[in-house]
N, C-alpha and C positions, 0 to 999 in steps of 0.2 A: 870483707865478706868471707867468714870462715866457713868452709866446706863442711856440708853432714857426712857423719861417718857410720849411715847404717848397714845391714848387713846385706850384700851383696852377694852372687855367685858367680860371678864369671873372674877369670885371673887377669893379673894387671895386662891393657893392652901394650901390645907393640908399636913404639913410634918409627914409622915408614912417611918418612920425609918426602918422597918419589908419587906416593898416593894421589891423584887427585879432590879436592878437596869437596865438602860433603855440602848443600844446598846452606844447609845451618853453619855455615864455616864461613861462609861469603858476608865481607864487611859491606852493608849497608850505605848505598852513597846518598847523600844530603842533598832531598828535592828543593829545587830551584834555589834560589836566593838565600843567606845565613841571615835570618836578624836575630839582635840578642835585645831579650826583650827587658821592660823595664825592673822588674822584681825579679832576683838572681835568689830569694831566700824566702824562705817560707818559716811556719813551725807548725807539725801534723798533732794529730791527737794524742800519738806516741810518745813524742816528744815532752808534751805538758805531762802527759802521766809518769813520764819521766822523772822529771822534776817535783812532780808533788810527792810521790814515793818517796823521793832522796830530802826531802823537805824536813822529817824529823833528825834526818843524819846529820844535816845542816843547822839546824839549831840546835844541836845538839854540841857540833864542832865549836859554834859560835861561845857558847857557856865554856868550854874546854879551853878555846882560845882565849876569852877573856878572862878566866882566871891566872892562864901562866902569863898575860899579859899585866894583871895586878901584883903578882908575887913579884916580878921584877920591876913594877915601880917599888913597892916596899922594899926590896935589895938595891937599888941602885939607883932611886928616885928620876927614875925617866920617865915621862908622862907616858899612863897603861895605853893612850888613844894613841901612841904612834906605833908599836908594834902592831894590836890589833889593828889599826884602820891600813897598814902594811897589806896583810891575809887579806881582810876583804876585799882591799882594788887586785889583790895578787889574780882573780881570776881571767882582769881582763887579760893576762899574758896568754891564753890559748888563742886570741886572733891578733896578736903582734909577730911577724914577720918572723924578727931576729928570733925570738924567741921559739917561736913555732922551729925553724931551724933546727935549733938546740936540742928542741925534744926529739925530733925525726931523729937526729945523730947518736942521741946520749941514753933516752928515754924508750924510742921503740927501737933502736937500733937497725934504722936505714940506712944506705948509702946514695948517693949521686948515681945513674944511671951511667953507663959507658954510652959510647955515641953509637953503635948498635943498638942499642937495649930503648936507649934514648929516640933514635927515629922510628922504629918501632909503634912506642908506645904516646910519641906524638901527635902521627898518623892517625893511629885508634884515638887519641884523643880531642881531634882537632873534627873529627867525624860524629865523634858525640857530642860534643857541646853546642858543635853546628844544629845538630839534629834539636836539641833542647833548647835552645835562643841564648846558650852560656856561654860570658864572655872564660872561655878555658884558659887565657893568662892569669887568671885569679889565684890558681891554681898551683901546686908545688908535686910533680911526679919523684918519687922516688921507689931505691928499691929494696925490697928485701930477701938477702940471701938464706934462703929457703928450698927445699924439696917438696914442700907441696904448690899444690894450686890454690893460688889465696891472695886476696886484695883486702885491702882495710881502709877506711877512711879515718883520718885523725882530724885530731883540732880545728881548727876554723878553713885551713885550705888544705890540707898536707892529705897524697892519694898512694898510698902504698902499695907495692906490687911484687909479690915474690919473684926469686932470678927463674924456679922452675914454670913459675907461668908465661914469663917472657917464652923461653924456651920450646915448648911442648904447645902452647896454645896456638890456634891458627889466626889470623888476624880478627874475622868475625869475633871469635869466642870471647878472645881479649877486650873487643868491643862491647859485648854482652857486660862481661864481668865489671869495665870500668864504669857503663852505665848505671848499674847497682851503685858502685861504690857513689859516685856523682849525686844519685838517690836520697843516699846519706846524708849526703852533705846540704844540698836545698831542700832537705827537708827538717834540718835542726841537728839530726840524729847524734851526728858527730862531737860537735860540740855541746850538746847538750849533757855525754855520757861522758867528755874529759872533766867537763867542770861539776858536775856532781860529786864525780869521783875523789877529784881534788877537794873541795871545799867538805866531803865527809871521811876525808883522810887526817884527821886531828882525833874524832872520835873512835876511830875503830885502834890509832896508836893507843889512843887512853885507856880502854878496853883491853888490849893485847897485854900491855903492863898489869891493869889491874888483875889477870887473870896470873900470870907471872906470878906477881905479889902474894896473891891466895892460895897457889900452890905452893905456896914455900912454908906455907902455915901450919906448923904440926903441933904436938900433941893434947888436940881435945880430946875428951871422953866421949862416950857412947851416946850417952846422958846429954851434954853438951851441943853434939852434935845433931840430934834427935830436933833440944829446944829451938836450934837456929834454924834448921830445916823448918820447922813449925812456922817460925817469926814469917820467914821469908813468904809460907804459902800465904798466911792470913796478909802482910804488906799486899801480895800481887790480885790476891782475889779482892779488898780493899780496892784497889785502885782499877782494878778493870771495872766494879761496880760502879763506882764514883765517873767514871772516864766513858764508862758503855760502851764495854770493850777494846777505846783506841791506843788504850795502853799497851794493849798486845798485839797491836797492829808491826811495832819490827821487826815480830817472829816472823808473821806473813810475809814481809816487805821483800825477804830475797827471793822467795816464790811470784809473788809477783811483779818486780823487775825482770825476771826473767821471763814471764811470760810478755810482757808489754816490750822487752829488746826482740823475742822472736816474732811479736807482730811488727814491729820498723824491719826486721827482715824481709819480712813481704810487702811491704809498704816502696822496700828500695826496687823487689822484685816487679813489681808493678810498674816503676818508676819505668824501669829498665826496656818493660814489656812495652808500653806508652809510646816511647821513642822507637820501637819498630824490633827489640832486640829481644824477644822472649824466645825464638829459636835457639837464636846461639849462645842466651844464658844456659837453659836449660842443655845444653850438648856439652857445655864446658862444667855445668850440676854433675850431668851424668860421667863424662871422663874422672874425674876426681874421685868420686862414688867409685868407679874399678878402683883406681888405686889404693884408694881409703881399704878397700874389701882385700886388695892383694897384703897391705902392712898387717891388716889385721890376723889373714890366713899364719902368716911369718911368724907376728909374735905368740899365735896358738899357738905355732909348733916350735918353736922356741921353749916356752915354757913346758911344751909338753917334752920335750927333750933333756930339761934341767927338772922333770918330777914336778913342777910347779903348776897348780892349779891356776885355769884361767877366767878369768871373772866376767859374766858378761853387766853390763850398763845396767844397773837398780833405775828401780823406777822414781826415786830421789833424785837420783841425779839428772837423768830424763826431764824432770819438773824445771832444775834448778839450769837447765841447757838454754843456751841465751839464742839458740838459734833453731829451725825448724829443723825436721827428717827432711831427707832428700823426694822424700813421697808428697806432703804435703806442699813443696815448694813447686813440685811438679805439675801438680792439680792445680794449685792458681793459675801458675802460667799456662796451662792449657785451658784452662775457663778462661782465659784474658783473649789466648787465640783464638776461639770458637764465636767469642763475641762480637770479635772484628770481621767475622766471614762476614 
């Protein structure tokens, strides 16, 4: 769960350990009985939209894969079906164990929790799963050394937590945040967005070379230049007619991936809310929010110190943000609150 970083005014707080702690800070205990119920997984609307988006990327990769899989049968006469059918079963490796391991370590660069860090975050964990009927051994906590406040959900089980969130958050809040993260995960999110990613990681290499390759391409004439620009429009308008526009549907695609991962944002937020924890998500939103606002104050005057202009967030970018403002995440959860009164 990556933190919004909008613009805030107040400077970063002060952590006073001594404080007693704030209504929204208090971890949530688990009424009566724990049962875990019998569907531990779902898949939300988010999730399929997911996947239909990443759907051209994916056939895409598959043509990609299967031609370097032909060219080395013709080099070396191995049947093309064993490296390609290799790639295709390679997805299930996001819910195999060892594997999943591997990536936490190598891939998002996790580490193993210290036995502090570790009761901690098993406490808050063993409180939320309770709360949600989920069997939490399913599960892999690890952590990541970090200075923000931030949790993520990977692959099929793996629940990652920055060391500054251990640190700085109060038991609640860390409850709050793991419930989002949990969100993620029985609701697809997670695994949905490693294995896209992976299985459209063949096309966007092929892509990256071919663009390599064509900048290296010099001396056309004006003339030259002019007639292929030409070629190229009449191909693409060609083909959008023919296609009724779904040809130009992967210009769209990263604008809309990103809008459909900032609605699974609210969909975890909700999740979170569901289980009793939209206070102390939202208290652990807002602490991150100062600090977000304090980094941001620093590097203005940073740059305004070394003469360097500071750039504020285009609204491109805004578009292409895989996650909500701190505003809007805030308004659900207080619509989710108001509803329960």
């Amino acid at each position: 769960m990556s933190m919004p970083h909008d613009p805030y005014d107040e400077d970063r707080p002060k952590q006073t350990g001594s404080s007693p702690p704030a209504p929204d800070d208090e971890l949530p205990e688990p009424s009566g009985r724990a049962y875990i119920t019998a569907r531990q997984r779902g898949v939300d609307a988010t999730t399929l939209g997911r996947l239909v988006l990443h759907l051209p990327h994916v056939l895409a990769s598959l043509a990609v894969v299967f031609l370097v899989s032909y060219v080395v049968h013709l080099l070396t006469g191995l049947p093309w079906s064993i490296p390609f059918g290799c790639w295709a079963a390679s997805g299930a490796l996001v819910f195999h164990r060892p594997s999943e391991r591997l990536m936490a370590r190598w891939l998002f660069k996790l580490r193993y929790p210290t036995p502090k860090e570790d009761q901690k975050l098993q406490d808050a964990w063993r409180r939320v799963t309770a709360r949600a009927g989920v069997d939490g051994r399913a599960y892999q906590l690890w952590v990541e050394d970090s200075d923000a406040v931030n949790a993520e959900a990977f692959a099929g089980h793996i629940v990652g937590v920055t060391s500054h969130s251990l640190e700085t958050l109060p038991p609640g809040q860390l409850a709050g945040v793991l419930a989002h993260e949990l969100g993620h995960h029985t609701k697809g999110h997670a695994w949905a967005s490693l294995l896209t990613s992976w299985y459209a990681w063949p096309v966007r290499l092929a892509w990256r070379l071919l663009l390599r390759m064509t900048s290296r391409i010099d001396g056309l004439s004006a003339s030259a230049t002019a007639v292929l620009v030409g070629v190229i429009v009449v191909v693409v308008v060609a083909l959008a007619t023919a296609t009724y526009g779904l040809v130009l549907l992967p210009m769209a695609a990263p604008y809309l991936v990103a809008a459909v991962s900032r609605r699974s944002e609210l969909r975890a937020d909700e999740h979170a809310a569901a289980l009793g924890y939209a206070p102390q998500l939202m208290a652990a939103l807002q602490s991150e929010h100062r600090e977000a606002k304090y980094a941001e104050k620093s590097e203005r005057a940073a740059a305004t110190a070394r003469g360097v202009g500071f750039r504020q967030e285009a609204v491109v970018a805004r578009l292409l943000d895989s996650h909500p403002d701190l505003h809007t995440r805030l308004h659900h959860l207080q619509t989710h609150l108001e509803r329960r009164r």
